[in-house]
One Martini backbone bead per residue (centre of mass of N, CA, C, O) as a GRO file, in nm:
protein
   69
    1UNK     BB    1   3.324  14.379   0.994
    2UNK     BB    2   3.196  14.593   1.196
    3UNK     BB    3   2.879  14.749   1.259
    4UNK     BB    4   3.006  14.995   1.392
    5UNK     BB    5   3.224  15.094   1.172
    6UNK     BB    6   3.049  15.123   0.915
    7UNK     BB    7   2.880  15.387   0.895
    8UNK     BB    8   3.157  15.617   0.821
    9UNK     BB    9   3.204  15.490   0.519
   10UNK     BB   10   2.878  15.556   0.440
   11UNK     BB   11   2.896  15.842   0.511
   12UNK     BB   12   3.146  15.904   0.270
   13UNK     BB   13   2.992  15.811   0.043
   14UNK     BB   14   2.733  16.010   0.073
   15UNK     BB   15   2.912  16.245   0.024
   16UNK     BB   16   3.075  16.224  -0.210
   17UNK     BB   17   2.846  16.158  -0.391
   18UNK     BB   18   2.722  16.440  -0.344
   19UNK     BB   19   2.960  16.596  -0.473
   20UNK     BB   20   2.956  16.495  -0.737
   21UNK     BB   21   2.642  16.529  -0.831
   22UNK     BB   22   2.615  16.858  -0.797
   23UNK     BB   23   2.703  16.965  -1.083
   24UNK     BB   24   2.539  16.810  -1.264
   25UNK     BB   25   2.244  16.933  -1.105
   26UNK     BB   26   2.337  17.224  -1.170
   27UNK     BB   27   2.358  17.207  -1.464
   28UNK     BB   28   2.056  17.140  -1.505
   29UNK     BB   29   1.907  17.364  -1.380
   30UNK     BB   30   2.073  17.581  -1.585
   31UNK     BB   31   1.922  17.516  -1.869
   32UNK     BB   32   1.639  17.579  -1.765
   33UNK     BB   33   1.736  17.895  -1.766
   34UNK     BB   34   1.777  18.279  -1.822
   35UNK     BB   35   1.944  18.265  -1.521
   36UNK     BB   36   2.192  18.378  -1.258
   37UNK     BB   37   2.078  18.447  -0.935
   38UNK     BB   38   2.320  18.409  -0.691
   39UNK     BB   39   2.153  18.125  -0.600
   40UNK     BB   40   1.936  18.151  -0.795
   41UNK     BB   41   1.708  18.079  -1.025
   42UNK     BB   42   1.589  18.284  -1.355
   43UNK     BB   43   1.391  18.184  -1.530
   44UNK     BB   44   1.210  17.945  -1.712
   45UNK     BB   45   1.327  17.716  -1.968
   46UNK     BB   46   1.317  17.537  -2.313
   47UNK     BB   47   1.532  17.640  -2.526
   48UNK     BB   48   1.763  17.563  -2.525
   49UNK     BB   49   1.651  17.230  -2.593
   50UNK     BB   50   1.516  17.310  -2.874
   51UNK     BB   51   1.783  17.441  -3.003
   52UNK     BB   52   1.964  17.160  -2.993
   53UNK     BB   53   1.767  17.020  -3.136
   54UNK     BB   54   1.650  17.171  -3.398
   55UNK     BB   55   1.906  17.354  -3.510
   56UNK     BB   56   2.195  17.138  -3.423
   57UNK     BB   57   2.308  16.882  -3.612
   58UNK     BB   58   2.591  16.831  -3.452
   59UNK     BB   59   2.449  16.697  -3.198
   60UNK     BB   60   2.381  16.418  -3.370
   61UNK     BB   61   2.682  16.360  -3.419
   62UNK     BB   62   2.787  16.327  -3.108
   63UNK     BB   63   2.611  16.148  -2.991
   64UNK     BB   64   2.721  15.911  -3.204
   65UNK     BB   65   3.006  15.922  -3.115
   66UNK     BB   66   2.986  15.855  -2.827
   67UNK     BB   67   2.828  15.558  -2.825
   68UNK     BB   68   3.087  15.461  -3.001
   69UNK     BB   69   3.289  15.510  -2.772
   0.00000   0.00000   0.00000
């Protein structure tokens, strides 16, 4: 392949990978907050993610079973 036509590709694949990967990082970013206004999000906490790991032993046999599949 010509390395004029190579840059096109790369671009398709780099707009791809950030459309693919942005609701991931979105949604990584709302555990983290007590709310989402509007484009913001509004208080951060780690609440979410202590109650996660700590309350809920259902979790870790979750996770227990994803790792097995």
């Amino acid at each position: 392949m010509n390395t004029r036509h190579v840059w096109p590709y790369r671009l398709i694949l780099i707009l791809v990978g950030i459309t693919q990967i942005f609701p991931i990082l979105v949604t990584l970013v709302y555990t983290f907050t007590t709310g989402w206004v509007k484009a913001i999000p509004s208080g951060w906490t780690m609440k979410n993610w202590v109650e996660i790991f700590t309350q809920h032993p259902d979790f870790w046999l979750s996770m227990k079973n994803s790792l097995i599949i």
